[in-house]
C-alpha positions in Angstrom: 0.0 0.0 0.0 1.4 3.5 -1.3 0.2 6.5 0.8 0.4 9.5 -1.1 0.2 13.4 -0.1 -0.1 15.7 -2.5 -0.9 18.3 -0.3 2.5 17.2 1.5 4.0 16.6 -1.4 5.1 13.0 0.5 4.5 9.5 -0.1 4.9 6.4 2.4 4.8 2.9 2.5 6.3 0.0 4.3 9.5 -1.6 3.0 8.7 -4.2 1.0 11.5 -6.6 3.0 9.1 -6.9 6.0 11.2 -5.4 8.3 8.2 -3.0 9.4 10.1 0.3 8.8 8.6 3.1 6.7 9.9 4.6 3.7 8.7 8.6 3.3 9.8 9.6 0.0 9.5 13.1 -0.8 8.1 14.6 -4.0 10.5 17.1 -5.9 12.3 18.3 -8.5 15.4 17.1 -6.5 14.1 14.4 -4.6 11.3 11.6 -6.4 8.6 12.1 -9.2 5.4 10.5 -9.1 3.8 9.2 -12.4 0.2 8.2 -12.4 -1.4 6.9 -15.2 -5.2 7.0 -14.4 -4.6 3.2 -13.3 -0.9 2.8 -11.9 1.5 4.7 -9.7 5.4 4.8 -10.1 8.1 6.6 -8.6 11.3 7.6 -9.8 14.1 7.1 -9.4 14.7 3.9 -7.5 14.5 3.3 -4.1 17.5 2.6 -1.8 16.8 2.0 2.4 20.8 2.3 3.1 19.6 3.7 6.4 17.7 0.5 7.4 19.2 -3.2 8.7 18.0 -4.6 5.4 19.1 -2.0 3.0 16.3 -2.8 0.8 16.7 -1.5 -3.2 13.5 -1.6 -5.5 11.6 0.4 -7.9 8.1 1.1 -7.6 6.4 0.7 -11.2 3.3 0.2 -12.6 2.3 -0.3 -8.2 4.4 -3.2 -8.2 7.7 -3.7 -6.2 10.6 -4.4 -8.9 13.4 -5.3 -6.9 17.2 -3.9 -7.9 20.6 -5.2 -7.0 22.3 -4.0 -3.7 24.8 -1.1 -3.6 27.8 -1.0 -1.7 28.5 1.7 0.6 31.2 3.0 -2.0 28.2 3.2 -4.3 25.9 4.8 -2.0 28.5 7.2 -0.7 28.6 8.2 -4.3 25.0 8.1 -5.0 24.5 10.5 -2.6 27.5 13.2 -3.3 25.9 13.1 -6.9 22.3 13.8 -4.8 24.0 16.6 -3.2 25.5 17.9 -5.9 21.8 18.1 -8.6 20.0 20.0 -5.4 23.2 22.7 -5.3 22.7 23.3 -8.9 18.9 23.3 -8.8 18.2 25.5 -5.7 21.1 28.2 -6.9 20.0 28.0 -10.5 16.4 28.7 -9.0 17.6 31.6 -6.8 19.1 33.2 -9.7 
């Protein structure tokens, strides 16, 4: 089950693993896009739980869970510099 906020601009569900925790994924230019197609709900880009025991990966297309392979934390380290990096040049590109 997907939750979704538009007012919020927020969506939330549990990890698909089973380990109970919830996943909040912002809505942004920056952060994750919501698609809906009148039937079906996807998010992009993926979804990585690095934060979480299971460190869960998975896409959410067409409302079903597509798993993805694991990342190391060499990947994710990187995954997120480049994260920090496209929300710099958006916000000060926006300011400007």
């Amino acid at each position: 089950m997907l939750y979704i906020s538009m007012e919020y601009a927020t969506t939330i569900h549990l990890c698909p693993c089973g380990c109970g925790n919830q996943v909040i994924t912002p809505l942004s230019p920056t952060d994750w896009n919501l698609s809906y197609d009148g039937e079906t709900v996807t998010l992009y880009p993926s979804i990585g739980n690095w934060n979480f025991p299971c460190r869960s990966h998975y896409w959410i297309r067409k409302s079903k869970i597509v798993r993805a392979p694991g990342w190391s934390d060499s990947k994710v380290n990187e995954g997120r510099k480049k994260d920090k990096k496209k929300k710099r040049a958006f916000f000060t590109k926006e300011k400007k």
